[in-house]
RODO-2510 file (C-alpha; in nm, 4 decimals, decimal comma):
residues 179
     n   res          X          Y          Z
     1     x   -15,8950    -8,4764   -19,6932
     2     x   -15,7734    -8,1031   -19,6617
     3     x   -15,5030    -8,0244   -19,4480
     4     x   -15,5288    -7,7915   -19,1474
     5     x   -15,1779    -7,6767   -19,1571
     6     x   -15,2342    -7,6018   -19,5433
     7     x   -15,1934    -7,2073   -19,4494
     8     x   -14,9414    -7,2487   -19,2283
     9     x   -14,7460    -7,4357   -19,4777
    10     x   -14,8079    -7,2480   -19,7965
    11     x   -14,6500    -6,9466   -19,6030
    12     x   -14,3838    -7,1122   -19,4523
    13     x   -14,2589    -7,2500   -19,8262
    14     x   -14,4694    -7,0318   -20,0991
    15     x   -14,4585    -7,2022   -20,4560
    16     x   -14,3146    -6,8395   -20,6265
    17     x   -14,3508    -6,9087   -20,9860
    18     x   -14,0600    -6,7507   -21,2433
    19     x   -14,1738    -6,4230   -21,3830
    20     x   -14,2020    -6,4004   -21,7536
    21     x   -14,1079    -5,9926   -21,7507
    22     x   -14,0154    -5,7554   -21,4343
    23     x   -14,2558    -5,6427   -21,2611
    24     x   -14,4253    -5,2856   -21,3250
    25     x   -14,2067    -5,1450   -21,0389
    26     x   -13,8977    -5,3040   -21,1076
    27     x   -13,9511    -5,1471   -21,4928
    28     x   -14,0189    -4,7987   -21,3404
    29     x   -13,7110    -4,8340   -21,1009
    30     x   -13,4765    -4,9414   -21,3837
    31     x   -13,5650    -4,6404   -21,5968
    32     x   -13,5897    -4,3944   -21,3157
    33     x   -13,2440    -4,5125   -21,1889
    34     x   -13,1125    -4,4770   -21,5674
    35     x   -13,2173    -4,1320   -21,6069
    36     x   -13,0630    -4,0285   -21,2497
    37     x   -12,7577    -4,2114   -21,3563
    38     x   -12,7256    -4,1038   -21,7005
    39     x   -12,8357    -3,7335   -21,5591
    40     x   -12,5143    -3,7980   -21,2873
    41     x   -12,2624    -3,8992   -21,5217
    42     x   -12,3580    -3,6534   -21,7888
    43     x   -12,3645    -3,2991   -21,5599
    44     x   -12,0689    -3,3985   -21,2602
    45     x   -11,9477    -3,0475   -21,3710
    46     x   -12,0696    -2,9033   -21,0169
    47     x   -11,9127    -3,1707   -20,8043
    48     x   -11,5985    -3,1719   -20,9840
    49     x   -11,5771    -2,8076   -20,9524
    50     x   -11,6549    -2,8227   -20,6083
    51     x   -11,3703    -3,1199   -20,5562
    52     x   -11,1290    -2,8851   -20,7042
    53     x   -11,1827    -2,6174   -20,4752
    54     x   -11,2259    -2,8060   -20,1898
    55     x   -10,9492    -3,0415   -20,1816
    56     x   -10,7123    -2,7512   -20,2898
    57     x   -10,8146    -2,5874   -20,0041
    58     x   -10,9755    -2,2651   -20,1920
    59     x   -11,3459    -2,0777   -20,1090
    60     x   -11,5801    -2,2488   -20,2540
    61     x   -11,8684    -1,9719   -20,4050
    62     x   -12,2307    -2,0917   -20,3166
    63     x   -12,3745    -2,1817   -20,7001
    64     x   -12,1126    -2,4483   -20,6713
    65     x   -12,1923    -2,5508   -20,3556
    66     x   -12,5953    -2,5151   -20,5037
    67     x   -12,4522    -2,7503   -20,8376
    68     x   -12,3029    -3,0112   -20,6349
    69     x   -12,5314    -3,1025   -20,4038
    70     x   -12,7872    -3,1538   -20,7090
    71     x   -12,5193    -3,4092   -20,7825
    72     x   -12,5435    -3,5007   -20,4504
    73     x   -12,8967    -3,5250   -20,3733
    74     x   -12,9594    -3,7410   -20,7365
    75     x   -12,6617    -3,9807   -20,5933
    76     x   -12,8344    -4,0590   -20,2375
    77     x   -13,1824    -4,0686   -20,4593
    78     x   -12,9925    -4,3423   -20,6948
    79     x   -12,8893    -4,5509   -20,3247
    80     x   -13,2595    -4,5410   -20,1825
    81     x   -13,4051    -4,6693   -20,5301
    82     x   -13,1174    -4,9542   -20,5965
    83     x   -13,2266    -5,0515   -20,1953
    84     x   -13,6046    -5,0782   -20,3311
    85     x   -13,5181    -5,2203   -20,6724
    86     x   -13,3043    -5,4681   -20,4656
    87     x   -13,5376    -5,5651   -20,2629
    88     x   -13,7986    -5,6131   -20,5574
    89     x   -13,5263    -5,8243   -20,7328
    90     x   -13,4980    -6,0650   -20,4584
    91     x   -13,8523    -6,0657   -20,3422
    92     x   -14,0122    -6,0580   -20,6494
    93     x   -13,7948    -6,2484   -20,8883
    94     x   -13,6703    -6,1783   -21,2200
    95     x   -13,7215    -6,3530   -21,5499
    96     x   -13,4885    -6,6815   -21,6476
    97     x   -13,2364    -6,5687   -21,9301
    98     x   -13,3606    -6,6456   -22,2875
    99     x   -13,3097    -7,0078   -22,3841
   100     x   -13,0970    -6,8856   -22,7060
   101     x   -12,8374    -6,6640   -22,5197
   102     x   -12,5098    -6,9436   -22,4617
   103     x   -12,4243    -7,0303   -22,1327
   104     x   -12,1258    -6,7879   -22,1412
   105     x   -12,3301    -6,4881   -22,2321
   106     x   -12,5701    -6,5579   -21,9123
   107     x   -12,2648    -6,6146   -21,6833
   108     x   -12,1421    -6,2589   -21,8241
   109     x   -12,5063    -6,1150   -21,7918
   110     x   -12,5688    -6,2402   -21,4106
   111     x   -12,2063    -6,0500   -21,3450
   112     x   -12,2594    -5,7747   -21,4858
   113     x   -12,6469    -5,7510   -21,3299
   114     x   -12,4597    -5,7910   -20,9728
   115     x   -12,1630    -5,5493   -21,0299
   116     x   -12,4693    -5,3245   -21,1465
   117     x   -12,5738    -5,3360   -20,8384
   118     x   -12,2601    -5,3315   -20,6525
   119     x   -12,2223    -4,9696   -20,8292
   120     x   -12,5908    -4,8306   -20,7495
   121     x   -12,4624    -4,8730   -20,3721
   122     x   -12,0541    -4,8428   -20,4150
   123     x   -12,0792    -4,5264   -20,5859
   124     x   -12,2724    -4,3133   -20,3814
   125     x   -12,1607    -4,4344   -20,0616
   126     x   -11,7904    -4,3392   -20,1919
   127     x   -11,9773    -4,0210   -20,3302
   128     x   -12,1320    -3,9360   -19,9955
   129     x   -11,7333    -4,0108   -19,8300
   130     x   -11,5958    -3,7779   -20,0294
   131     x   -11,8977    -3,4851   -20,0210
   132     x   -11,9796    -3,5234   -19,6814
   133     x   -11,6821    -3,6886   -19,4990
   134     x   -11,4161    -3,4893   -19,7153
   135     x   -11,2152    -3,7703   -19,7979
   136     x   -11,0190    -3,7294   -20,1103
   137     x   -10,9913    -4,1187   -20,1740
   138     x   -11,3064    -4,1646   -20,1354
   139     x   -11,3881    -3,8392   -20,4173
   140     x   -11,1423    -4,0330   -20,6288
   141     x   -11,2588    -4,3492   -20,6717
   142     x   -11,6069    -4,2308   -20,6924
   143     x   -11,4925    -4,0072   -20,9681
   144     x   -11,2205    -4,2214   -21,1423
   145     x   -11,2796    -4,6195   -21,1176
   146     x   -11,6326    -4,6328   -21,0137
   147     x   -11,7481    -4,4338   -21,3102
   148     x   -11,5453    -4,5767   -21,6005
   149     x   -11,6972    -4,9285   -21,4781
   150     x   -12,0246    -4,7624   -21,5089
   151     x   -11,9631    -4,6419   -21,7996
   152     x   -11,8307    -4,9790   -21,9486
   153     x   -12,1373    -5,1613   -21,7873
   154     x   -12,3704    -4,9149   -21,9620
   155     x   -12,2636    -4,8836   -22,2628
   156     x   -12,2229    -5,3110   -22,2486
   157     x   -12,5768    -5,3567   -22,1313
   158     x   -12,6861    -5,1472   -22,3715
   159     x   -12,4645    -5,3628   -22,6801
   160     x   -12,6029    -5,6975   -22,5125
   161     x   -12,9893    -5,5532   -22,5561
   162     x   -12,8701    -5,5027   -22,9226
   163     x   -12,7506    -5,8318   -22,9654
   164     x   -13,0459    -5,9841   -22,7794
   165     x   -13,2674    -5,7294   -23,0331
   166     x   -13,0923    -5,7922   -23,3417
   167     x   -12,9182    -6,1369   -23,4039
   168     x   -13,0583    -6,3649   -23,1330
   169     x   -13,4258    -6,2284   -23,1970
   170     x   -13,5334    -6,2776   -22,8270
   171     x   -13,7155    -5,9628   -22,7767
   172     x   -13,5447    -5,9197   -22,4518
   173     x   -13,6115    -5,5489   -22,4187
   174     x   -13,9440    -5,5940   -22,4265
   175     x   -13,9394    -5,7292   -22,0704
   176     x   -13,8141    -5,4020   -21,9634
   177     x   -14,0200    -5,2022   -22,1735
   178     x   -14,4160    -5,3331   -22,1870
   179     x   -14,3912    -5,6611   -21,9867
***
């Protein structure tokens, strides 16, 4: 006999099955993101020339002003995506770790996913504090801490995708990549 309440009670506690690759958006998110990033991290000439001015009290000439808030406008683009790809992440679901990466490596891995994270929102928030708010701890950490640990966590995640590539053979990237 079918239950009435069937509906009602698939909604209320939905079977979500575990995703074998990310999702189409969640792969278009993680490469736009990397690009803005990478772009960020790479050209920060602007904003630091504007910090220098600014916080030394000097004129600041309007190409600078023009160069930084391309830095600025790509940082607040990089918050509303992480939101999004947030969202996805917890809605959606990501793929289990691959059975042959040890138990230590997936404890590091699920870290270093959430302090990814942590840094998508930390960083431009302490970006936006120092820009906007004229804070010069805020410009500091943003500048100093914030992006050394995203540089560490890049150039890691990148190494682990090697190591996933190239000795365990899991093919990891491809759930990134194709699906």
């Amino acid at each position: 006999m079918d239950c009435p309440n069937k509906l009602l009670i698939t909604r209320i506690n939905p079977v979500r099955r575990t995703p074998v690759s990310f999702s189409l958006p969640q792969r278009i998110l993680h490469w736009v993101m990397a690009l803005l990033i990478l772009f960020n991290l790479l050209f920060a000439d602007g904003m630091e020339h504007w910090a220098g001015l600014f916080f030394r009290g000097e004129p600041v000439p309007a190409d600078v002003v023009a160069s930084a808030n391309i830095h600025a406008y790509v940082g607040i683009t990089v918050l509303v995506l992480a939101l999004l790809r947030l969202a996805l992440r917890l809605i959606q679901g990501v793929p289990p770790e691959p059975e042959a990466e040890p138990p230590f490596f997936r404890m590091v891995a699920k870290v270093s996913h959430w302090t990814f994270y942590l840094l998508f929102i930390g960083m431009p928030l302490a970006g936006m504090a120092g820009y906007y708010l004229g804070s010069g701890l805020a410009a500091e950490i943003h500048g100093g801490v914030l992006k050394v640990l995203m540089w560490i966590l890049i150039v890691g995640h990148i190494g682990a995708v090697a190591v996933h590539q190239l000795y365990w053979k899991t093919n990891i990237i491809k759930r990134m990549t194709t699906g």
